[in-house]
Structures are given as structure tokens and as C-alpha cells.
C-alpha positions in Angstrom: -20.8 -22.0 -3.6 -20.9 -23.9 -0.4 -18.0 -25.2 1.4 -18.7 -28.5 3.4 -16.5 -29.4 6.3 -15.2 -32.7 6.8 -18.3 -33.9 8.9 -20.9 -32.6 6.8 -19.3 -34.1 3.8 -19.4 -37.4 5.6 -23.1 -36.6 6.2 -23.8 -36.3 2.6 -22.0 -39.7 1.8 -24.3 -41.4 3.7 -27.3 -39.3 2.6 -26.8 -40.6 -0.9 -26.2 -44.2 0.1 -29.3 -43.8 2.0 -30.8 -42.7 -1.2 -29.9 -45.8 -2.9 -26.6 -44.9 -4.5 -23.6 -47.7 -3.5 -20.7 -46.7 -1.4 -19.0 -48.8 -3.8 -20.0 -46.3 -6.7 -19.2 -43.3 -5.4 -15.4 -44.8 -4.6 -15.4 -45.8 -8.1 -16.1 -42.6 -9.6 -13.8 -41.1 -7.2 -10.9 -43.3 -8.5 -11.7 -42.5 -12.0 -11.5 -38.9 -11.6 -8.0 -39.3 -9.8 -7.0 -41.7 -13.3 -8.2 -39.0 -15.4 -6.6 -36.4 -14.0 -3.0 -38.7 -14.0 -4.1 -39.4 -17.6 -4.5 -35.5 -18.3 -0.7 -35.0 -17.0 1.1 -38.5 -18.0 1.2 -40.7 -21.3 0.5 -44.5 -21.5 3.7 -46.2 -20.1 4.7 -43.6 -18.0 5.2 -45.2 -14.5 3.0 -44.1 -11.9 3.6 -44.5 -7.9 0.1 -44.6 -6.3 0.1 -44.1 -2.4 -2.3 -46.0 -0.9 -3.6 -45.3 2.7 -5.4 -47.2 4.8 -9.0 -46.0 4.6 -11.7 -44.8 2.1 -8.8 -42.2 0.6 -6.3 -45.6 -0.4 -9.8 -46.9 -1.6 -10.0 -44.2 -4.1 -6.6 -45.1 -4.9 -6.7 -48.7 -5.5 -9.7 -48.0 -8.0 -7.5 -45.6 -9.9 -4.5 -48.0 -9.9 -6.6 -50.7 -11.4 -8.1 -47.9 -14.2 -4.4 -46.2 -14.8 -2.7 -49.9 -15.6 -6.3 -50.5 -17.5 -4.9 -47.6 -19.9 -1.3 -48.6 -20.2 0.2 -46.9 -17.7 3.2 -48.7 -15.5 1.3 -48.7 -12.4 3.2 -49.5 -8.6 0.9 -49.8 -5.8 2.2 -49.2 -1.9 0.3 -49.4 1.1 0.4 -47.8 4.1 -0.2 -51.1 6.9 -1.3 -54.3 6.0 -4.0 -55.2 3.4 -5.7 -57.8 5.7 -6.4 -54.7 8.0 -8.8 -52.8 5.4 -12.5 -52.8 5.9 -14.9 -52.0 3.9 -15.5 -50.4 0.7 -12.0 -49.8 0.9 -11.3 -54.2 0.9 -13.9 -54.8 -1.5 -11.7 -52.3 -4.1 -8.0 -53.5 -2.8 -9.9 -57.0 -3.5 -10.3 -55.9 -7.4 -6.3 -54.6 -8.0 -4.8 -57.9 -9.0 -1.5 -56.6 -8.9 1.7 -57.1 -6.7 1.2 -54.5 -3.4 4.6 -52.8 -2.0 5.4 -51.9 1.3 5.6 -48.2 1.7 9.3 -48.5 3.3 10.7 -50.3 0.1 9.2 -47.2 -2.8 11.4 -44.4 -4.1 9.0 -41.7 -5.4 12.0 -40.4 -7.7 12.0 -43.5 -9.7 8.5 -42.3 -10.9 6.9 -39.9 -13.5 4.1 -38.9 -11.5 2.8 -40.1 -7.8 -0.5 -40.1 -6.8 -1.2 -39.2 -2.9 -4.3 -41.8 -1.5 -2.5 -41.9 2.4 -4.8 -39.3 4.5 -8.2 -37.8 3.6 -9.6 -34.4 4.8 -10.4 -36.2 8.1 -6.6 -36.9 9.5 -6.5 -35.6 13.2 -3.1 -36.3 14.1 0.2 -35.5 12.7 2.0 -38.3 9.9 4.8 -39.9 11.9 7.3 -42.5 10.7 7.7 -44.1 7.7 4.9 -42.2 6.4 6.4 -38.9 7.4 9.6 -40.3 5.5 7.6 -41.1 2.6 6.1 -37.6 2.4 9.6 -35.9 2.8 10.9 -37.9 -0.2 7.8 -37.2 -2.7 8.2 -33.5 -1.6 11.6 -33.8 -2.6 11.3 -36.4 -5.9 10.8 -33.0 -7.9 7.7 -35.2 -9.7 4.1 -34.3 -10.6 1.7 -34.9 -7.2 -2.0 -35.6 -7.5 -3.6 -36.0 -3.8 -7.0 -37.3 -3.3 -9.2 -35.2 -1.4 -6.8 -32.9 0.4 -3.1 -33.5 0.2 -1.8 -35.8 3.2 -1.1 -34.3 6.3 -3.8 -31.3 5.8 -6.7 -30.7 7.7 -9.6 -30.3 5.4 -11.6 -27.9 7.8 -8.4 -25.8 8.9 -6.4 -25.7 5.9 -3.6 -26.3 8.2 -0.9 -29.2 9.2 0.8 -30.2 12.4 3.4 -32.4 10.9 4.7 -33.6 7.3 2.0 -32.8 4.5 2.3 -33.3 0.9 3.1 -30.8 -1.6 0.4 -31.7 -4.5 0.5 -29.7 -7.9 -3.4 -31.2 -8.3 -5.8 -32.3 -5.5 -9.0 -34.3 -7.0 -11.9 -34.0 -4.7 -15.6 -34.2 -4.9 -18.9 -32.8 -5.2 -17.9 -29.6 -2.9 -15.0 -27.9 -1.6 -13.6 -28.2 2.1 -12.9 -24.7 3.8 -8.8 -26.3 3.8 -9.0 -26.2 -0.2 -9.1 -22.3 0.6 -7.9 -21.0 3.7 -3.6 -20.9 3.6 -1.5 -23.2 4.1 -3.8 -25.5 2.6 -4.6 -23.6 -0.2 -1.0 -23.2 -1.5 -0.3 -26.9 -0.7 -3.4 -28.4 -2.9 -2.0 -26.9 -6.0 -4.5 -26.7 -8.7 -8.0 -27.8 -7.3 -10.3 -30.8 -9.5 -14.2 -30.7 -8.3 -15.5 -34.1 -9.4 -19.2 -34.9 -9.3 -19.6 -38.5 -8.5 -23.4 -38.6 -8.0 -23.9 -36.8 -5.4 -27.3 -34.7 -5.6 -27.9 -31.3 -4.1 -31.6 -32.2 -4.3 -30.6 -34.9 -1.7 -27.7 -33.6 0.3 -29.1 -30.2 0.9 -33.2 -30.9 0.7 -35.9 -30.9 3.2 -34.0 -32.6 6.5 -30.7 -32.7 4.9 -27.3 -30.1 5.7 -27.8 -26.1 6.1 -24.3 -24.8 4.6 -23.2 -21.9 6.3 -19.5 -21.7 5.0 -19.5 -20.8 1.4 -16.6 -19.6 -1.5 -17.2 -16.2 -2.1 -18.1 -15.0 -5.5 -21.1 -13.6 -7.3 -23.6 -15.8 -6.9 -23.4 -15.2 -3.4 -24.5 -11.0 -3.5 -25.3 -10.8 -6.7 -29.3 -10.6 -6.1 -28.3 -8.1 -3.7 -26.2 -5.4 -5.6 -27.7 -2.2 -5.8 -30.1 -1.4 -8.1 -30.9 2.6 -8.8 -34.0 3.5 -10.2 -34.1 6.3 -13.1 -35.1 8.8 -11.1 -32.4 7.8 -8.4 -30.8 11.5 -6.4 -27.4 11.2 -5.0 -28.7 10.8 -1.6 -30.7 7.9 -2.5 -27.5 6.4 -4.1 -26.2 6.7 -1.1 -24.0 8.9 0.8 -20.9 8.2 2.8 -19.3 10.1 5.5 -15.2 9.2 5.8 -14.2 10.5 8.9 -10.4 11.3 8.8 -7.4 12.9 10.9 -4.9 15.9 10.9 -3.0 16.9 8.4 -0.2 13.8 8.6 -2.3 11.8 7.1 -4.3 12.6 4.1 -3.9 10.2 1.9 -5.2 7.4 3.1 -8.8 8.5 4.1 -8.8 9.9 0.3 -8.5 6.6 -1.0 -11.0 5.5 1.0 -13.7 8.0 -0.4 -12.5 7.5 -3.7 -13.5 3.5 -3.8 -16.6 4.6 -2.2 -17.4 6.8 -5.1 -16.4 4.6 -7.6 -17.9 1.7 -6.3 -21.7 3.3 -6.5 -22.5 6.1 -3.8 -24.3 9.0 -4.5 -22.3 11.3 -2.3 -18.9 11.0 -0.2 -17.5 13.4 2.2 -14.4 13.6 4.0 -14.8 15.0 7.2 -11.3 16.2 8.7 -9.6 18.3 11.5 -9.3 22.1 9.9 -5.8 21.6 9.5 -5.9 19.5 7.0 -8.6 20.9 5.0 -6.9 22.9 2.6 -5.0 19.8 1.7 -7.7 18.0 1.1 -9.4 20.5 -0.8 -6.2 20.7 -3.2 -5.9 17.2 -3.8 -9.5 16.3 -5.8 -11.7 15.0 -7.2 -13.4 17.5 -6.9 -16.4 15.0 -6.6 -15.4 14.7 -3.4 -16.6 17.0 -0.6 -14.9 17.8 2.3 -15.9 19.2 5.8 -13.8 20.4 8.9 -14.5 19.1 12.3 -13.0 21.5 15.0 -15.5 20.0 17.9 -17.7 17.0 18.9 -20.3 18.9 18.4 -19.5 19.5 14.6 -19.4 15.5 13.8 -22.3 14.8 16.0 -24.0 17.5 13.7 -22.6 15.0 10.3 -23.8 12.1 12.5 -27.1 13.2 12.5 -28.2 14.1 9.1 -30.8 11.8 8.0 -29.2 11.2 4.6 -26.4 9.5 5.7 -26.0 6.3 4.7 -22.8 4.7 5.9 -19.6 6.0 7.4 -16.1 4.6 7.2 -13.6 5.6 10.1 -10.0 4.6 10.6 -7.7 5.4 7.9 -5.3 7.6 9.3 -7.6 8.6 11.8 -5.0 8.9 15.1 -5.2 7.1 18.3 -5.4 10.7 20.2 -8.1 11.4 22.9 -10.0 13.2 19.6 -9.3 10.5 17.4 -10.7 8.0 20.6 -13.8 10.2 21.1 -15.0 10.2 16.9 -14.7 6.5 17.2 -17.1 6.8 20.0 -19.3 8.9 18.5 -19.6 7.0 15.2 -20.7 3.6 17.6 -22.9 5.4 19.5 -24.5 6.9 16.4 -25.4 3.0 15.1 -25.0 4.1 11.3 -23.8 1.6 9.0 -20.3 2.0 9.6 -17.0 0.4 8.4 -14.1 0.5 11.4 -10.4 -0.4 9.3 -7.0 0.8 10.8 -6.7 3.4 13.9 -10.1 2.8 14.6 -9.8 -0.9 14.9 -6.4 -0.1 17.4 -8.8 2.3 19.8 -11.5 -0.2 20.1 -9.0 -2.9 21.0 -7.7 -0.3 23.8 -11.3 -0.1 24.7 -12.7 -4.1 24.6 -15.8 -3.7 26.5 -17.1 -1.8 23.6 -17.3 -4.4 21.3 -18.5 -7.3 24.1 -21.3 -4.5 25.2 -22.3 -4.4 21.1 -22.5 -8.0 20.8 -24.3 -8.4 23.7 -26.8 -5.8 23.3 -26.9 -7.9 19.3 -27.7 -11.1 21.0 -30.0 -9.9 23.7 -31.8 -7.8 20.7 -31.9 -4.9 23.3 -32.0 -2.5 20.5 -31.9 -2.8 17.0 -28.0 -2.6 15.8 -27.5 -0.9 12.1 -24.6 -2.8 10.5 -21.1 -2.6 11.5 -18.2 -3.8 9.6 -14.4 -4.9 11.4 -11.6 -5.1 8.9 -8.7 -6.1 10.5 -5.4 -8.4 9.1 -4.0 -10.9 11.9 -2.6 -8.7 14.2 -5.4 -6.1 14.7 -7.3 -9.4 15.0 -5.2 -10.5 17.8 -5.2 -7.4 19.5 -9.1 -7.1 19.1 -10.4 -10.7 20.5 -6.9 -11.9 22.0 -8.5 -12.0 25.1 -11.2 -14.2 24.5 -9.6 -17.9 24.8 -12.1 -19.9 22.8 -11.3 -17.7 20.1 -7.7 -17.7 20.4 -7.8 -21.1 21.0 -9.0 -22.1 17.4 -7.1 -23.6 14.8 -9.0 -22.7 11.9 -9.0 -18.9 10.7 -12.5 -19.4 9.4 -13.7 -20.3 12.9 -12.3 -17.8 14.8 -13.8 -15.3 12.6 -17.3 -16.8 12.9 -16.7 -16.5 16.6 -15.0 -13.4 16.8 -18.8 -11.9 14.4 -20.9 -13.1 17.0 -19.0 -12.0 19.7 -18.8 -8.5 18.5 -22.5 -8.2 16.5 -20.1 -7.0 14.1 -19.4 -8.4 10.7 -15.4 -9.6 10.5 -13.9 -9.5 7.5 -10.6 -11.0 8.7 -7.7 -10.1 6.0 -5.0 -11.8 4.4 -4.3 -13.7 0.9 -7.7 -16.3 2.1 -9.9 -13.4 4.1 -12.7 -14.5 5.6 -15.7 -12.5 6.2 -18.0 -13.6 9.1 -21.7 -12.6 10.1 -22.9 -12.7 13.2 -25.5 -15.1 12.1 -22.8 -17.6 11.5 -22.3 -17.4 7.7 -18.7 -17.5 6.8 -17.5 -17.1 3.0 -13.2 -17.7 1.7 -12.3 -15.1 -0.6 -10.1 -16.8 -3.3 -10.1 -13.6 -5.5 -6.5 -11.6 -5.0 -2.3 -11.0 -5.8 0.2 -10.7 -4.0 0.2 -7.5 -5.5 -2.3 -6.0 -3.4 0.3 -6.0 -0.3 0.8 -2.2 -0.8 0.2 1.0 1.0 -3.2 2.1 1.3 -5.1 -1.5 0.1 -7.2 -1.7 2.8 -8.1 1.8 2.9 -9.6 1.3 -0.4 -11.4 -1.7 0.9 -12.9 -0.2 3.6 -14.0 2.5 1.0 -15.5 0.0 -1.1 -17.5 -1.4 1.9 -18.9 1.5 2.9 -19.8 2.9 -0.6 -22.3 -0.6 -0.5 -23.4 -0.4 2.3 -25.0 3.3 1.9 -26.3 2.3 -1.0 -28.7 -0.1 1.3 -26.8 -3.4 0.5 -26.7 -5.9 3.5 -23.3 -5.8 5.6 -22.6 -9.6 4.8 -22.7 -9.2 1.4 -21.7 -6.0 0.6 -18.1 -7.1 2.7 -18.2 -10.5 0.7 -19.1 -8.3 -2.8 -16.1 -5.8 -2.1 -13.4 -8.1 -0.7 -14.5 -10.3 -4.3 -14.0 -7.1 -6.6 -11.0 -5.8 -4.4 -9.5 -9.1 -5.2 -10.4 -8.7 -9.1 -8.9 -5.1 -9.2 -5.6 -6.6 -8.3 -5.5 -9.4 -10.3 -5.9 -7.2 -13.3 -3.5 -4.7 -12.3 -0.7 -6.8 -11.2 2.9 -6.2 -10.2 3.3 -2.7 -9.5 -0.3 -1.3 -9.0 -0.5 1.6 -6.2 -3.1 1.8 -4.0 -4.5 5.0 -6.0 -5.0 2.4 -8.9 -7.7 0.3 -7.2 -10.9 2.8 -6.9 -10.4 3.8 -10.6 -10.4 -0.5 -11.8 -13.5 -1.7 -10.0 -16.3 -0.1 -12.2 -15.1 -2.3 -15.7 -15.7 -4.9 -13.5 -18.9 -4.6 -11.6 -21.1 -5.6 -14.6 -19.3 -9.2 -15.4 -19.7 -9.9 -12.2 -23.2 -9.1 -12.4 -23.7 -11.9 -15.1 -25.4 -15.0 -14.6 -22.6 -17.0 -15.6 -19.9 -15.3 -13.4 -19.6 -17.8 -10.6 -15.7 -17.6 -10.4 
């Protein structure tokens, strides 16, 4: 499940040459998965156009040149420079393709079947210019199959995003781990169907005693599923854990609902909506009838909820209000330090209010007090309004990174939404959710997610993983649904798939 940025993945290159395995054979392997995976797509005689750059990536691409014509296929070579100017392993394998070497300026990627992208690895720090963006613009626009080599041209491999030109690929081939631009959008889009080739790279020696400490992981399974709750027999319903949703007036009473609905169905024992007495007779009205529900005219009356002992988690934020009562439960829930999920309204008063957060984090770093878990949800704009004051923040490129910054800033864990949301720990973990439709961009989605959140966490499951574990089977629930699931369809679609997740050979 780790994700390996483009330094550590240069790192564990020269871990395994260390270890006695040839530069020169990891290249070739490299180049033989990029010929299989033309030879998957193309038939012997097809004519193939392989972009070669100047580094290790045209490297890769002269080896799978030499292995494509090897198996009949019409093979045309350009490179990008001169070929007195390579270096390396990437000379030594130039050295081996006997055949004629065209200019990049002089090839039409139209007069093709299938092209294969070798310019610009994960590394590229600067935007493709020139002939090469030319060259990019007219294999975007050759309407041909694209396999890129490592990352498509023009992406950053730890960003996932491009400054300039960058190649539309249908497959990228790379190796031994994913980069954290294979998943976070643009990238993700832009890399088409994703190849992991193994090329003899070792986790024994990239990850052993002295080598690399991943932090940045794909989220799935095998990264919570040792911590999913486990009942015993003689469980209660407090012990399964009980949530307190803590919702508004009588405007909205929908969206809290769904909230203690995923929360129910996602495991807890016992969930109560706690609501302004307006709005409790329409609660009451609307079921399940699993579902409790309690007024709260005063402070006094939540502080009371607060401060039952068998309270496990509380969500907050859904439809909640950004009134001086709506301002004050927010309040009251931090100052309570209960596991607590803050999504929507809540997330909009503690941006009005950004010494809150700074005072939390601080108090996490200076270990002042011992902090219970606290979960942000946010999409980009409650993001921006959250931490847009903070410039180092702000001023990264990478989504992933200005999650893991905005966690430890806030002691709070961020899971930062979207179609590749991240969720951060303040101890620097990261994980890429890859799970998800377009079809969850409906009303009332991340209510249910903060529901689900919640419901894991009063059941006692850590905050990292019980975010990653619900953002994974939130994603799930809306893949099987599809186009034209409702919010009120999620909660009732995540139990059928709790236990194949819970499978030892569920890694997806």
C-alpha cells in the first residue's frame, strides 16, 4: 500500500544496486514491461512510435524498442536531443538499438498505431517547451493508443499535477510502487489505466532495517483492516459505541439524519440526534425509529449530552447554522475533547474562529494535555477558508502536502475531499483514496461520511483509520450504486460491504 515519492523511489534504485542488482537490469525489465504492455494492445507489424527522452525514462524506451522490433512489430525510434549527449545506463541501452534514430521534429504520431511516451519521468521540474511541447500537442491529438513510462510527460509524480503540456496516456507502466501523482487529479485521469511492474526490487531491502519509512500510502483494507472493530458476544450498545449528532432548527433536518443513519449502519451501538425543540417533532416523525432523538433548548442541556460517560464520538455540522447557538455547540463540543467529527457549518464557524484550531494543534504538539481525536472533513473550499491563512500551506502544490500540513497544524486529522481525498494524521501519515463515482456528487454525501466516521470512531477505532476505513467504504457504496443514487441510499449499502473488505485478499 505505500506510495513512494519521486526521491524515495530514487532511494530505493540505488538501495538495490547497492544490494548487488545492476542498474542495467532493472532498465531492462523496465523496458520489457513497457513491450508487453504495447504487445498486450498492438499485433506484430503494427507500427509503433517510441518517444525517447533524454534520461533513464528514454532508457526504458530504447530497451522496449529493441524488444517490440525483436517481436515483429514496425518499430520508429525518436529522441529528444542528441544521442552523443546520453550518459549512463541510458548510453549503454541507446548503444544496444541498432536501428536508425529520428529527430523528434521530423515524427508524426498519427502515422502510428500506438506511441509509446519515454520523454519525462516522475522527476520533471519544469514545464515541456518547444518542440517537445509540439510533440506532446500532436500525440494528444493523433487520436492513437499512449503508453507512458513511469508517469505520462509533463506530470509531476509527487503532485499529480502539470505546469505546461503533459501527455494524455490510456496506460502508464511503472514500477515496484505507485507515486502519490498516479492518484491525486489531474494526474490520475491523465495516466489512464495504471501497470505496476516488479523488476526486482525487494521490500526486504528497500524498506528493511536503515532503509525508507513510507508514510504516504493507497488507501484500502490492508491499511485498517487489523483495526476494524471487533464486538465481543456479550457486547451492550454502549460498548458498541454510541454517537451523539448534534443538529440545527427545523430548516434543516435532513442532513444530520443522514448522518446518524451511516453511523448506525456502519456499527454503533447507539445514535442520537440532538436538536433545537423546534425541530423535534420532525425528527421524531421521520424514523428509524432506531434512532433517538433529544432537544437542546440551553447550553446547559448539551453540556449535560457532553458529559455522559458513554459517549463515544460526536459528529457536528450538518445543517447545524452558523448562528451565535450554532457557534457556541461548536464550542462546546471542542472544549469537551470527545472524539468528534466537524463536516459542514461546523467547519465554516471554526474558520470564522482560526485561533481555535492553531490553539488545538499547539496544545497537540506541546502535548499540554492529552487531545481525544478530532476529525476535519472539508472539500477545497472549506479547506481554503480553514488554513488559507497559513502561507506554507497555501503555498503547496501538491494536495497531499497541504493536507499533511494542514493535520499537524490543527492536531486534527484532515480528510481533505474530492474525487482523490486525502486523509492526513497529524503524525504525518497521508493515504489517496482511489475508491469513488462521480456519482457521489449529490446532496447530503458528505453528511453520510461524516456519519460513517463517527459511527468508527465510538466504536474505539483510531481516527486515522477509521477516516481512511470510511472514505474507502463511502467510495465502495457509490460505485455500486451508480448514476442516480441519493444520499439516503448510502447508509443502507455499506453493511454488504464491510465483510469483503474484511478479507485477507481485499487489497483493492
Amino acid at each position: 500500500m505505500a506510495l513512494l515519492n519521486v526521491a524515495d523511489m530514487a532511494a530505493a534504485d540505488r538501495a538495490t544496486i547497492a544490494a548487488g542488482t545492476p542498474g542495467l537490469a532493472l532498465m531492462e525489465r523496465a523496458g520489457r514491461a513497457v513491450a508487453d504492455a504495447v504487445s498486450r494492445r498492438a499485433r506484430p507489424g503494427d507500427g509503433v512510435l517510441v518517444l525517447c527522452g533524454p534520461g533513464n525514462n528514454g532508457g526504458d524506451g530504447f530497451v522496449a524498442a529493441r524488444l517490440l522490433r525483436e517481436r515483429g512489430f514496425g518499430v520508429t525510434v525518436a529522441l529528444a536531443g542528441e544521442r552523443s549527449a546520453l550518459t549512463g545506463d541510458a548510453a549503454a541501452m541507446a548503444a544496444r538499438w541498432t536501428g536508425a534514430i529520428a529527430p523528434i521534429a521530423t515524427v508524426v504520431p498519427h502515422d502510428h498505431a500506438l506511441i509509446v511516451d519515454a520523454l519525462y519521468g516522475a522527476g520533471l521540474n519544469r514545464p515541456l517547451v518547444g518542440d517537445i511541447a509540439g510533440l506532446v500537442s500532436a500525440t494528444n491529438t493523433a487520436d492513437r493508443p499512449v503508453i507512458a513510462v513511469d508517469v505520462p510527460s509533463g506530470l509531476s509524480g509527487d503532485s499529480g499535477r502539470a505546469e505546461g503540456a503533459v501527455v494524455q496516456a490510456d496506460e502508464t507502466v511503472t514500477f515496484f510502487r505507485l507515486k502519490p501523482g498516479h492518484l491525486l487529479e489531474p494526474g490520475r485521469g491523465l495516466c489512464g489505466v495504471v501497470t505496476l511492474a516488479q523488476i526486482g526490487l525487494s521490500a526486504e531491502t528497500v524498506f528493511g532495517a536503515g532503509g525508507l519509512r513510507p508514510a504516504m500510502f493507497r488507501n484500502g483494507p490492508a491499511l485498517w483492516r487489523e483495526l476494524w472493530p471487533r464486538h465481543r458476544r456479550d457486547t451492550h450498545k454502549y460498548r458498541r459505541g454510541a454517537v451523539l449528532v448534534v443538529a440545527g432548527g427545523l430548516a434543516g433536518v435532513g442532513a444530520p439524519r443522514l448522518g446518524a443513519r451511516a453511523a448506525l449502519r456502519i456499527g454503533a451501538g447507539l445514535v442520537t440526534v440532538a436538536c433545537r425543540p423546534e425541530a423535534l417533532a420532525a425528527h421524531a416523525a421521520r424514523g428509524p425509529d432506531a434512532l433517538m432523538q433529544r432537544p437542546i433548548a440551553t447550553e446547559a442541556t448539551l453540556q449535560a449530552l457532553l458529559d455522559d460517560q458513554r459517549l463515544g464520538a460526536v459528529l457536528i455540522g450538518p445543517a447545524l447554522g452558523l448562528d451565535a447557538e450554532a457557534r457556541a455547540a461548536v464550542m462546546a463540543v471542542l472544549r469537551a475533547d470527545i472524539p468528534a467529527v466537524f463536516d459542514a457549518d461546523a467547519l465554516t464557524l471554526l474558520a470564522s474562529r482560526p485561533g481555535w484550531l492553531r490553539q488545538r494543534g499547539k496544545s497537540r504538539l506541546l502535548k499540554s494535555r492529552l487531545l481525544k481525536p478530532c476529525v476535519l472533513t472539508p472539500h477545497e473550499g472549506e479547506f481554503a477558508r480553514l488554513f488559507g491563512d497559513n502561507e506554507r500551506i497555501v503555498a503547496q502544490a501538491s494536495k497531499l502536502e497541504r493536507a499533511r500540513l494542514a493535520a499537524a497544524a490543527s492536531g486534527a486529522v484532515v480528510v481533505l475531499k474530492g474525487p482523490d481525498t486525502v486523509i492526513a494524521d497529524p503524525d504525518g501519515r497521508t493515504a489517496i483514496n482511489a475508491t469513488g463515482s462521480w456519482a457521489l456528487a449529490t446532496a447530503g454525501s458528505g453528511d453520510v461520511l461524516g456519519g460513517l466516521i463517527a459511527g468508527l470512531l465510538a466504536q474505539g477505532m483510531l481516527a486515522f483509520e477509521a477516516a481512511c476505513a470510511a472514505v474507502w467504504l463511502h467510495g465502495k457504496a457509490g460505485e455500486a450504486l451508480g448514476p442516480g443514487l441519493i444520499a439516503d441510499d448510502l447508509p443502507e449499502a455499506i453493511p454488504p460491504l464491510v465483510a469483503p473488505a474484511l478479507a485477507d485478499d481485499n487489497d483493492a
